[in-house]
SEKE-669038 format. One record per residue (C-alpha): residue number from 1; chain; x, y, z. Coordinates in Angstrom, 2 decimals, m for minus. Each point is the difference from the previous one (the first is absolute). Example, Ala and Ser with C-alpha at 12.3 -4.5 7.8 and 13.67 -1.06 7.14 Angstrom:
<pts>
+-----+----+---------+---------+---------+
|   i | ch |      xx |      yy |      zz |
+-----+----+---------+---------+---------+
|   1 |  A |   12.30 |   m4.50 |    7.80 |
|   2 |  A |    1.37 |    3.44 |   m0.66 |
+-----+----+---------+---------+---------+
</pts>
This chain:
<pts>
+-----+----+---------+---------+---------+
|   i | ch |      xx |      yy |      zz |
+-----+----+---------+---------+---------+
|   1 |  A |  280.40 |    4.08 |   64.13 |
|   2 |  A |    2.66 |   m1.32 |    2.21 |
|   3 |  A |    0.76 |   m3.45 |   m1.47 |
|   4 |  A |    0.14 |   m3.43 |    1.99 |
|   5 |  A |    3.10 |   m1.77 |   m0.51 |
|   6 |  A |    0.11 |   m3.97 |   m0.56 |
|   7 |  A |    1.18 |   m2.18 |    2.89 |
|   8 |  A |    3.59 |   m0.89 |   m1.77 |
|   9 |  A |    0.45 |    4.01 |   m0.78 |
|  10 |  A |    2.97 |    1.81 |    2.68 |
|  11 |  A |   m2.75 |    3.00 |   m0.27 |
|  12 |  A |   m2.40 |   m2.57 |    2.27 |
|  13 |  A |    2.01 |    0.39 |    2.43 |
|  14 |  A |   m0.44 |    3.82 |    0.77 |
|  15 |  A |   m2.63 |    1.29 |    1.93 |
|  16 |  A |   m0.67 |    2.26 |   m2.68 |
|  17 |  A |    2.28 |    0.86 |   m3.02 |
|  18 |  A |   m1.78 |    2.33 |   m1.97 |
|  19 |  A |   m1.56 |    2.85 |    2.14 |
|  20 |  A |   m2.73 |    2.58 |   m1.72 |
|  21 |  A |    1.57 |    3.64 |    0.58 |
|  22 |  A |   m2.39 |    3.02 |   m1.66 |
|  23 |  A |    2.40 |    2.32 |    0.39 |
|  24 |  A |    2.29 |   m1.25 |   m3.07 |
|  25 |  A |    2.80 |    1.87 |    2.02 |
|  26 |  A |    3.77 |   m1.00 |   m1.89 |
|  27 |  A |    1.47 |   m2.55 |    2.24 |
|  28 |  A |    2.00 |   m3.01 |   m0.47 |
|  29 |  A |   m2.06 |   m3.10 |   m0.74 |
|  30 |  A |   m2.76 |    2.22 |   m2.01 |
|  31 |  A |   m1.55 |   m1.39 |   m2.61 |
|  32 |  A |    0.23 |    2.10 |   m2.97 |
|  33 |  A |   m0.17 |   m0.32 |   m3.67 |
|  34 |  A |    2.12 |    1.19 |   m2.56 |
|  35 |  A |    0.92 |   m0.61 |   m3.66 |
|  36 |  A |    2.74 |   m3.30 |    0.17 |
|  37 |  A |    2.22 |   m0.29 |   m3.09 |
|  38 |  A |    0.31 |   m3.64 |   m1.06 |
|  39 |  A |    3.58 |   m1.10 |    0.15 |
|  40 |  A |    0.88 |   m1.29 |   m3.22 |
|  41 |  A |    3.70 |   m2.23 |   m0.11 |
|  42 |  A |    1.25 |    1.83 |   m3.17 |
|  43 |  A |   m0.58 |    4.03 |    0.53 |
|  44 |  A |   m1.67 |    2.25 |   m2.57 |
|  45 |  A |    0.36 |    3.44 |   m1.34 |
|  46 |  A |   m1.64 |    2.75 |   m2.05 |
|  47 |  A |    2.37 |    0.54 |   m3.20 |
|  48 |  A |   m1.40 |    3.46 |   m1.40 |
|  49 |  A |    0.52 |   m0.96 |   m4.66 |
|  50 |  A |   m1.56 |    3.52 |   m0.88 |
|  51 |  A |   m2.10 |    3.11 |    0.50 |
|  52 |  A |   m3.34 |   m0.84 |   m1.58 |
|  53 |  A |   m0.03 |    3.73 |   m1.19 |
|  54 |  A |    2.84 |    2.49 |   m0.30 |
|  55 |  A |   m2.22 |    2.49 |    1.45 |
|  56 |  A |   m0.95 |   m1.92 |    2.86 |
|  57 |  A |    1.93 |    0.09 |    3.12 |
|  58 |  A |   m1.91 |   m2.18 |    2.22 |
|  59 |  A |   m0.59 |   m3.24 |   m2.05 |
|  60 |  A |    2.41 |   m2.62 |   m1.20 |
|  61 |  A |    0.15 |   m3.85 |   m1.85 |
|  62 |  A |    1.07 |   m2.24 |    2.63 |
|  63 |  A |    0.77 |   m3.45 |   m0.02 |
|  64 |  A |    0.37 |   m1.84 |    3.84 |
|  65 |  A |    3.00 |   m2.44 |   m0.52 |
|  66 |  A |    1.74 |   m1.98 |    2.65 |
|  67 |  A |    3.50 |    0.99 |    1.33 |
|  68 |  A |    3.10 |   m1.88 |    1.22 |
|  69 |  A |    2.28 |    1.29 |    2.84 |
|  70 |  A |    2.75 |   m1.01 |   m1.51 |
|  71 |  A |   m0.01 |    1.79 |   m3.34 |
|  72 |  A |   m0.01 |    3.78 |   m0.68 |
|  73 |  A |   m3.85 |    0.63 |   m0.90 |
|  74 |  A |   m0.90 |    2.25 |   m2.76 |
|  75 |  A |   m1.20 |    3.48 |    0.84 |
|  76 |  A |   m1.24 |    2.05 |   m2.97 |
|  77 |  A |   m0.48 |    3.79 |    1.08 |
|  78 |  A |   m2.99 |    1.26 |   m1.24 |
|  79 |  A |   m1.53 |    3.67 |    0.45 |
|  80 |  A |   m2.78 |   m1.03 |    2.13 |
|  81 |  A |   m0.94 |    1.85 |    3.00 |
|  82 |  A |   m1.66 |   m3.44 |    2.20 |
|  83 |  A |    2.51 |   m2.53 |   m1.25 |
|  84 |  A |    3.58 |    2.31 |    1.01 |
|  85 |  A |    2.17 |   m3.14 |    1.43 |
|  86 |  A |    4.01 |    1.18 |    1.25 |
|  87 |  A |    3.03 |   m1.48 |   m0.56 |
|  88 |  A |    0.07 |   m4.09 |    1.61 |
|  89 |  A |   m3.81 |    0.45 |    0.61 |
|  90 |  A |   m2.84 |   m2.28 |   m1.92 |
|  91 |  A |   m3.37 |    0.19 |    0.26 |
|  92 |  A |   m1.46 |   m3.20 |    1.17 |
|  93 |  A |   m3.48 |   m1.30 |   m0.70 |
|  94 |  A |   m2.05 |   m2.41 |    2.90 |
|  95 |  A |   m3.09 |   m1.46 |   m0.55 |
|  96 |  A |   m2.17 |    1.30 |    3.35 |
|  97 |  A |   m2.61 |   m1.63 |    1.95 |
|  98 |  A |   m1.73 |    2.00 |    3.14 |
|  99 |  A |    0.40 |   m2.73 |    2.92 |
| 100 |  A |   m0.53 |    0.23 |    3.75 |
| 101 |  A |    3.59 |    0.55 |    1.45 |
| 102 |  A |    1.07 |   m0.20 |    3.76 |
| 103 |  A |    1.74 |    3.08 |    1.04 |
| 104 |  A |    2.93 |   m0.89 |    1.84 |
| 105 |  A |    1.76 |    2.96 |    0.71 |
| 106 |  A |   m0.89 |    3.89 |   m0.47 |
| 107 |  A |    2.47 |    2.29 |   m1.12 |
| 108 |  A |    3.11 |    1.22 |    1.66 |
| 109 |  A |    0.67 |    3.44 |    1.82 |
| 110 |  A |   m0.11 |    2.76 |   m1.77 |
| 111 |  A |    3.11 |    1.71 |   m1.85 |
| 112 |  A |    0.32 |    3.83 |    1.22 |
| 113 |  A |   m0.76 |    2.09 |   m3.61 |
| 114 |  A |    3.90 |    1.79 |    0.64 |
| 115 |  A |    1.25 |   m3.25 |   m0.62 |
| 116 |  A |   m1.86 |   m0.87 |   m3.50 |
| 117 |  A |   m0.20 |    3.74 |   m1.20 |
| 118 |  A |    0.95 |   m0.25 |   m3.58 |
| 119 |  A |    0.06 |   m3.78 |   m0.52 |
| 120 |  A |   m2.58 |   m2.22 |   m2.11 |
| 121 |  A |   m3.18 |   m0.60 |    2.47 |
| 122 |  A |    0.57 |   m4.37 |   m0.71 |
| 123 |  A |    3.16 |    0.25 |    2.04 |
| 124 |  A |   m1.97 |    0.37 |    2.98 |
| 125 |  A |   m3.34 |   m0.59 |   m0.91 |
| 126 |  A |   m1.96 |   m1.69 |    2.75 |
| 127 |  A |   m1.18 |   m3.43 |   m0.47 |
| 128 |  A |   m1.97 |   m3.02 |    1.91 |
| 129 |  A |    0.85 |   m3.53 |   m0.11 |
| 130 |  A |   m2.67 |   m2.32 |   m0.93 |
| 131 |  A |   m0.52 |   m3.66 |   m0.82 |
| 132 |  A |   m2.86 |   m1.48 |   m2.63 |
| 133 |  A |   m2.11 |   m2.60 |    0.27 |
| 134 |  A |   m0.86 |   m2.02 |   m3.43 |
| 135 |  A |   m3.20 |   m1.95 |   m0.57 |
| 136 |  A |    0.21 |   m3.69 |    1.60 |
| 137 |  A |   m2.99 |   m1.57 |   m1.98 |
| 138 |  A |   m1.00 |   m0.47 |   m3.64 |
| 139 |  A |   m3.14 |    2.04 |   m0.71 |
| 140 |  A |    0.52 |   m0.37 |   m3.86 |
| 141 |  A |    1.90 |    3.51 |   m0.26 |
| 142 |  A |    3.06 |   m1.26 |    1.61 |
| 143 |  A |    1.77 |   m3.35 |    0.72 |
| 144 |  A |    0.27 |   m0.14 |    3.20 |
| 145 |  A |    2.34 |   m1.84 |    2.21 |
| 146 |  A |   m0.42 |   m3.64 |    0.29 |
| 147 |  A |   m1.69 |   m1.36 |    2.81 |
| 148 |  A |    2.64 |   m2.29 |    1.51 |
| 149 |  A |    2.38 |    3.15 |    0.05 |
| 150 |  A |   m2.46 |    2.45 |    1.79 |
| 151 |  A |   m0.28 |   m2.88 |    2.77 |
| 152 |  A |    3.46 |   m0.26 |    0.57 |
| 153 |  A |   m0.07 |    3.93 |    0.41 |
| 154 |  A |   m2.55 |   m0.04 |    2.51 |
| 155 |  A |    2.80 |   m2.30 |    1.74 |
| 156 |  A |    2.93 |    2.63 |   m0.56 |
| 157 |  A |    2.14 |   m2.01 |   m2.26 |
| 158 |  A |    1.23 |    2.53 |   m2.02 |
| 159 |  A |    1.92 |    3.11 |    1.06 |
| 160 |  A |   m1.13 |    1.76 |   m2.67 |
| 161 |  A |   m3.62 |   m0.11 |   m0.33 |
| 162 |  A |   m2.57 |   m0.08 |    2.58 |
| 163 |  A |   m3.44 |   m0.96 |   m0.06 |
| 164 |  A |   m3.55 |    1.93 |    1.12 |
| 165 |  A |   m3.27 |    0.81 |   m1.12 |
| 166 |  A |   m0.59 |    3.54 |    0.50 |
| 167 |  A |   m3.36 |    1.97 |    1.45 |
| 168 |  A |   m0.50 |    1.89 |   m3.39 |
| 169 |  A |   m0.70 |   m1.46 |   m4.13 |
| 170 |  A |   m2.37 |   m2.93 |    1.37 |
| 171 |  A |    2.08 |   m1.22 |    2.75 |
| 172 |  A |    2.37 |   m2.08 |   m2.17 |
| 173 |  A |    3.13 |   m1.95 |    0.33 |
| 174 |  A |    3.33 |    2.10 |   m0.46 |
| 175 |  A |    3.54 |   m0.44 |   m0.72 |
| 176 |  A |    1.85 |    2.57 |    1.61 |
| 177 |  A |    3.41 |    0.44 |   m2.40 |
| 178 |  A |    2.42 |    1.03 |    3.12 |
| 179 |  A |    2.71 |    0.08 |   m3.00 |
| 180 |  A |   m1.39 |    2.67 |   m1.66 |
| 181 |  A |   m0.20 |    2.43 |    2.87 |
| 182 |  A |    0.70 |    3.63 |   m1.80 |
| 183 |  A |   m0.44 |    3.49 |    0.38 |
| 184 |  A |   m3.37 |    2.14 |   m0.05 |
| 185 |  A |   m0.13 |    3.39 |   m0.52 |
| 186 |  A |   m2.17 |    1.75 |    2.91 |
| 187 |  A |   m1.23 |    2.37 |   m2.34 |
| 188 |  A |   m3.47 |   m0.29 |    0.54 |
| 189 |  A |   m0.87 |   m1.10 |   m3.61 |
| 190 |  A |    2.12 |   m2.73 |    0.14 |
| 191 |  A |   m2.10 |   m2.20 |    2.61 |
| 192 |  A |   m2.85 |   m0.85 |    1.35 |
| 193 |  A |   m0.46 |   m1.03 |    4.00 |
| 194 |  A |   m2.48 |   m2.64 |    0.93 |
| 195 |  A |   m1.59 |    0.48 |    3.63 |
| 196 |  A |    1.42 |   m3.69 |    1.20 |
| 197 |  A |    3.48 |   m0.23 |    1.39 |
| 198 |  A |    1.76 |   m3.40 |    1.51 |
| 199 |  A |   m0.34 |    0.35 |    3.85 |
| 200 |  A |    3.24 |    0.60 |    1.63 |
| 201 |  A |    0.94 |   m3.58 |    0.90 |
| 202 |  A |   m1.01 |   m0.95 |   m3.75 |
| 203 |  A |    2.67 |    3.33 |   m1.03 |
| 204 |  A |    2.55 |   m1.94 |    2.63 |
| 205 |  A |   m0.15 |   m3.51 |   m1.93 |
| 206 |  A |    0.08 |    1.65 |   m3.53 |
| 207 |  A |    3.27 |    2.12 |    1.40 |
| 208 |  A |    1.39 |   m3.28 |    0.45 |
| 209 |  A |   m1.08 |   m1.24 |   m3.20 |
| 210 |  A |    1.65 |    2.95 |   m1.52 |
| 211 |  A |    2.92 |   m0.36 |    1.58 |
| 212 |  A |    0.31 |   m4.16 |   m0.74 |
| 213 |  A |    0.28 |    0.81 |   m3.91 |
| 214 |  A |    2.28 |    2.99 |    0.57 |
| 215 |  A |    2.49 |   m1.47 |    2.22 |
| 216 |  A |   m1.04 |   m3.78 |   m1.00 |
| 217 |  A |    0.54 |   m1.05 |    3.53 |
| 218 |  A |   m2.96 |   m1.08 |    2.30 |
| 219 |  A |    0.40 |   m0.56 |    3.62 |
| 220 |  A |   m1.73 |   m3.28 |    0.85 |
| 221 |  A |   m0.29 |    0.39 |    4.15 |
| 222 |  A |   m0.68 |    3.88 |    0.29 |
| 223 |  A |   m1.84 |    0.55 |   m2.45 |
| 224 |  A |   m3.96 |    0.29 |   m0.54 |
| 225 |  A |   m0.09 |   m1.19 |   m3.90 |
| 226 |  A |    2.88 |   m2.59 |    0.99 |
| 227 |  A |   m2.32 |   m1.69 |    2.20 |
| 228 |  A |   m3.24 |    0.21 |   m2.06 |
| 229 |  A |    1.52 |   m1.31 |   m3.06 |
| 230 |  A |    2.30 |   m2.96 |    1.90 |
| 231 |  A |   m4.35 |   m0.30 |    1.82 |
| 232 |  A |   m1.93 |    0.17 |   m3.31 |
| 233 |  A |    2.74 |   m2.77 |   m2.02 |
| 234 |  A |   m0.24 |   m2.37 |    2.82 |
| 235 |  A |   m3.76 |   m0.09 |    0.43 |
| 236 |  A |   m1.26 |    0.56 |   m3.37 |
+-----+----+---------+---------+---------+
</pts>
């Protein structure tokens, strides 16, 4: 269901916000979902310690250990066909949660093939650019965000994170994570779209919002999310 949105919310000012579109058609402001890898401070990596059987070339003893940019990590070559890693390359490990996302921009124009012939397909690999939402409530499975914070969201404080509550998972509050905006393969096992999408003047704000974190600069007297949050501080 299409959620209603709270009197001191900037989505409460839209005539609508989230619109209902069957189709599921790939366009900016879809809803999707995808699997989010949590975004720890210190990175982690697979360290393969030895083949569990010298006649097995598929399975390894691994250990996951955490890695520092500033030291040489090390790599211990091991005849396993699913773990080969090259020279200056580690295998990192993410713990992954599937999350809504907002897709924010689909992939770029195609390469012509003469130009990649005979290269590694990541080069040019297509990819989309997505943002996740994260839980904003406690349900006893996750912590939550604390209240006072997700009302000073709904207010735009924070260039970083916005606030919703989104039409799918029980209509609850959401922190969108604007900061962790990454790239999503459009192979089609990779996501799933939803059939909402933000309207277009709803895409227009949240292009704004994008753009505020990015650039950290928000125009106060042209600009729609300038005047709603400068509105929502001095009334609420």
């Amino acid at each position: 269901m299409i959620p209603k949105y709270p009197d001191d919310s900037f989505q409460a000012f839209f005539e609508e916000w989230w619109i209902q579109d069957d189709g599921r058609e790939l366009c900016r402001g879809r809803l999707i979902k995808a699997f989010v890898p949590h975004v720890d401070q210190v990175p982690c990596a697979l360290k393969p310690i030895a083949r569990t059987d010298d006649r097995e070339h598929q399975l390894a003893d691994c250990e996951i250990v955490h890695v520092d940019i500033s030291k040489v990590f090390e790599r211990r070559t091991l005849p396993v066909a699913g773990l080969i890693c090259y020279e200056g390359e580690i295998r990192t490990v993410y713990r992954a949660k599937k999350r809504p996302m907002l897709l924010i921009a689909l992939a770029g124009q195609s390469v012509p093939p003469e130009l990649t012939r005979g290269r590694p397909k990541y080069q040019t690999s297509a990819t989309h650019l997505a943002i996740p939402y994260y839980g904003g409530t406690a349900d006893g499975k996750r912590a939550g965000f604390d209240p006072e914070f997700l009302a000073r969201l709904r207010k735009c404080e924070f260039p970083q994170f916005s606030w919703d509550i989104l039409p799918i998972d029980r209509g609850e509050e959401s922190v969108l994570r604007i900061d962790h905006i990454q790239p999503i393969s459009t192979h089609y096992k990779s996501f799933h779209p939803t059939e909402f999408r933000l309207s277009q003047d709803a895409l227009n704000f949240m292009d704004e919002w994008v753009a505020w974190h990015i650039f950290d600069q928000l125009p106060e007297d042209d600009s729609l999310l300038g005047y709603l949050r400068k509105g929502l501080n001095e009334i609420c």
